[in-house]
C-alpha positions in Angstrom: 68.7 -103.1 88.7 71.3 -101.4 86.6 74.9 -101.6 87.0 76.4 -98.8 85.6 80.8 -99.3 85.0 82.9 -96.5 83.8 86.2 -98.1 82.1 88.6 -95.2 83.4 92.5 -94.7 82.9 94.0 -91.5 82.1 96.9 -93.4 80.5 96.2 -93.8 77.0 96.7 -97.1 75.0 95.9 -99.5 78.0 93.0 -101.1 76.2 90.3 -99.3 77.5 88.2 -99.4 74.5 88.8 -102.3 73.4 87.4 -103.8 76.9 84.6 -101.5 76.3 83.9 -102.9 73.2 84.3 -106.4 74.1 83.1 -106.3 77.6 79.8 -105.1 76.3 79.7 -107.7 73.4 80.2 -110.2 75.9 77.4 -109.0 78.3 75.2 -108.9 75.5 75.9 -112.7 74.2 75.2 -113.4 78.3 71.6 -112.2 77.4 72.2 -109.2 79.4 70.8 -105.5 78.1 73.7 -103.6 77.3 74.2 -100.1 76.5 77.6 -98.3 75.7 78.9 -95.1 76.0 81.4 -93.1 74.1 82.2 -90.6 76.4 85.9 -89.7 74.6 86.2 -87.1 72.2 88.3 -89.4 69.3 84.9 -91.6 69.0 86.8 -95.0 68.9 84.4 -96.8 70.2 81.9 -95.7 67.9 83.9 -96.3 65.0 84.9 -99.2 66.3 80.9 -100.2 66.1 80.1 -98.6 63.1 77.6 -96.3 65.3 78.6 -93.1 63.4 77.8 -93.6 59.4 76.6 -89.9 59.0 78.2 -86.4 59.0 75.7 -84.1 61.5 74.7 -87.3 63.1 73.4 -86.9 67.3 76.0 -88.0 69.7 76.9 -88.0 73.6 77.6 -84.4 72.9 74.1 -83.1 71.8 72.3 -85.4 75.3 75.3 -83.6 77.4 75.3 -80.4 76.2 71.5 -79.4 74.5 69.2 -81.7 76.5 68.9 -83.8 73.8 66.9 -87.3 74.8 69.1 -90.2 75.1 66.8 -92.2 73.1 66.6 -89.8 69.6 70.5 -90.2 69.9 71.1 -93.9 70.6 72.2 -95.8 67.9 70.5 -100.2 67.9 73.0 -102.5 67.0 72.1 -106.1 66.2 75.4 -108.0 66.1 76.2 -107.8 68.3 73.1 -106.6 70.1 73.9 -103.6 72.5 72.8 -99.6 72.5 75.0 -96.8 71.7 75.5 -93.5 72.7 78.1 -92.4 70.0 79.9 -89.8 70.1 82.4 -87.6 68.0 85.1 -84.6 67.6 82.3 -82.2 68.8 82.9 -83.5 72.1 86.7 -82.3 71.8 85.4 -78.9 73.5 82.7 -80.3 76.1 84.9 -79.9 79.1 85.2 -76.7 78.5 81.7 -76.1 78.0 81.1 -78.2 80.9 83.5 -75.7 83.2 80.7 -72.5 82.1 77.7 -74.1 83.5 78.8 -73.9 87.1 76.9 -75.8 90.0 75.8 -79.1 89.2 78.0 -79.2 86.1 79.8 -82.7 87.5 76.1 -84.6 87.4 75.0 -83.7 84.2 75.7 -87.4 82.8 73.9 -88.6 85.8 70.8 -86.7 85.5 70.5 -87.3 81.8 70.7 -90.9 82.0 68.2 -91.1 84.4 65.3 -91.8 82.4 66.8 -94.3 80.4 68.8 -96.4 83.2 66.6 -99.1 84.2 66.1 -99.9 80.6 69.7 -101.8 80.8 71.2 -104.6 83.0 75.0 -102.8 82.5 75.5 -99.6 81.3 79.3 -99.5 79.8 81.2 -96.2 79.9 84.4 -95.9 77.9 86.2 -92.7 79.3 88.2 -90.2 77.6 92.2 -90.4 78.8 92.1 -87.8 80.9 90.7 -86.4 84.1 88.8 -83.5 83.3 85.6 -82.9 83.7 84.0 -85.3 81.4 85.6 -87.7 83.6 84.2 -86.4 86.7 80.7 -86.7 85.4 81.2 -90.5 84.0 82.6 -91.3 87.9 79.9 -89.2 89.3 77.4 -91.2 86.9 79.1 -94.6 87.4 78.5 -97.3 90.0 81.9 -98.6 90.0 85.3 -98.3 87.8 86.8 -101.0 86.0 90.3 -100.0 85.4 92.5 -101.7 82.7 96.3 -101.6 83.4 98.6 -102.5 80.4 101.7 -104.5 81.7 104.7 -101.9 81.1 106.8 -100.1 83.4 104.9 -97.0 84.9 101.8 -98.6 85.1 100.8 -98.2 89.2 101.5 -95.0 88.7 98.6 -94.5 86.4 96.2 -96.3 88.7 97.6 -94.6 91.4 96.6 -90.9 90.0 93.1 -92.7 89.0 92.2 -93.9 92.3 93.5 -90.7 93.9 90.7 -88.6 91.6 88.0 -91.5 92.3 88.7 -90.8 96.0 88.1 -87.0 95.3 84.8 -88.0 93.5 83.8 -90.2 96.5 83.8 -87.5 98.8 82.0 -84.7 96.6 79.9 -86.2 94.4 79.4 -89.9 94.8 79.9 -91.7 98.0 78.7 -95.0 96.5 81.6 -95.1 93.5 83.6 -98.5 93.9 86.1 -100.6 92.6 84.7 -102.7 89.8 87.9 -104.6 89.3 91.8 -104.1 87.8 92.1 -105.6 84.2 95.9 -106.5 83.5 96.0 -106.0 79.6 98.2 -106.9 76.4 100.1 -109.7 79.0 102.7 -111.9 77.1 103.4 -114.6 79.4 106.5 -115.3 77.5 108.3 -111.5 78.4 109.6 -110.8 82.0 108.0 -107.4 82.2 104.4 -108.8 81.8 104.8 -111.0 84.5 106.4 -108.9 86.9 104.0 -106.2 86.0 101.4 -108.6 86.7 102.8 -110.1 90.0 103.1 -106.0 91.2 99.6 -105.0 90.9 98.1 -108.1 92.4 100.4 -107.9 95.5 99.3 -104.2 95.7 95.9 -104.6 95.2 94.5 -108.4 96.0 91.5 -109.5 94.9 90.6 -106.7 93.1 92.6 -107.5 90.0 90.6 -110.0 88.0 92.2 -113.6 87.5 91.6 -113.0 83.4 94.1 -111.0 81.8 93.8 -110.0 77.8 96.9 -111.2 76.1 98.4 -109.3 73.0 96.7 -110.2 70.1 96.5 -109.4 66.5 93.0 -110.1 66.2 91.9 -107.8 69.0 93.6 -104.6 66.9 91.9 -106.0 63.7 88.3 -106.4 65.2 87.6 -102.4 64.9 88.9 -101.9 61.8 86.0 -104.2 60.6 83.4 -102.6 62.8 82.8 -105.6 64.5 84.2 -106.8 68.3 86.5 -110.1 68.4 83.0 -112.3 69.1 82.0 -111.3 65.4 85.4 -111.3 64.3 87.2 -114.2 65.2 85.6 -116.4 68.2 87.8 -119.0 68.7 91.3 -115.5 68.9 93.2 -115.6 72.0 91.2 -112.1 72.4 87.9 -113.7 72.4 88.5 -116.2 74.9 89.7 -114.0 77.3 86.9 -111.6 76.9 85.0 -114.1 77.3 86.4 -115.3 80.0 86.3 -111.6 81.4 82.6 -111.3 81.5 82.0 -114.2 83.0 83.6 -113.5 85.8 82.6 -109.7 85.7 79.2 -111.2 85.5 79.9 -113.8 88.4 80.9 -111.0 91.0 78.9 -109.1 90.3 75.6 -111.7 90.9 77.8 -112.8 94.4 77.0 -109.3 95.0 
């Protein structure tokens, strides 16, 4: 069985593609089947990956928007080893695109990944930073949403908005959407925001909030400017070990059922 996670915050800068990037390298060096998908217009991910070398090259945009298979479009990585479905500044007008089509435009994701689905043991979305349409159809697609939270001032807010909109998706399009789990991010143990941040979410929301939390970390920044995540990069980082750590227990719960 697939697992399909959609990393969703419409704050930007929280980490959300850097878990995306690392939570799938991670799956992968689990021996898990792994495919990501860039689902946000600026193509970090992708870049991130190296899985955009050429100008006209098939992305998320052309499976979306022109029925184009999945499988012409996804890029083979072997190091590490994971699928991608890149994507690029064409998918800067998609939502609007999206808004023509009418009924059944919120399950277009869904329907296309169908064929391919049960080729993977996780499928990883990494969602654009907003709520729009795009995200509607990677909610409507996923089977749960992992939501990173950076510690700053502000942050519930951003969860709160998020889980307001996955509440909305719940009822119209997908009654089965969950809760993967609630990812602090760039925690500094040694500043009294991070901690207070910290010790806010998990008294608001429990056992959802994972035990790991990804610390700042210079190596974590430098990873995508080398096209390679923090396991390539540097294993033994702060960054890696927590990502490590990270799908582990992703991995664990997830088994516990």
């Amino acid at each position: 069985m697939s697992k399909v996670i959609a990393i969703s915050n419409q704050k930007g800068g929280v980490g959300k593609t850097t878990t995306a990037i690392n939570l799938s390298s991670g799956l992968s060096y689990m021996g898990k089947k792994v495919l990501l998908i860039d689902f946000d217009a600026q193509g970090n991910a992708s870049q991130g990956l190296l899985a955009i070398t050429k100008r006209g090259q098939p992305s998320i945009y052309n499976v979306l928007l022109e029925d184009m298979d999945p499988e012409q479009v996804i890029v083979h990585k072997q190091e590490p080893a994971i699928d991608i479905l890149p994507a690029n500044i064409t998918l800067a007008g998609a939502d609007l695109e999206l808004d023509k089509i009418g009924n059944g435009k919120e399950q277009i994701l869904k329907k296309r990944l169908a064929s391919i689905k049960d080729q993977y043991d996780y499928i990883i979305i990494d969602c654009p930073p907003s709520l729009g349409i795009l995200n509607t159809n990677a909610l409507t697609a996923a089977d749960s949403v992992l939501i990173p939270v950076q510690c700053e001032y502000y942050a519930l807010e951003g969860v709160t908005q998020l889980l307001l909109t996955i509440r909305l998706v719940q009822q119209l399009y997908n009654p089965d959407l969950r809760i993967e789990g609630i990812l602090m991010t760039m925690f500094d143990i040694r500043t009294k925001l991070s901690v207070e941040v910290s010790q806010d979410v998990r008294q608001n929301f429990g056992k959802q909030v994972y035990q790991t939390s990804i610390p700042r970390n210079i190596k974590l920044s430098e990873a995508p400017s080398r096209g390679m995540s923090i396991f390539e990069y540097d294993v033994t980082s702060a960054g890696a070990k927590a990502y490590g750590e990270l799908t582990k227990e992703l991995v664990k719960r997830n088994e516990r059922g």
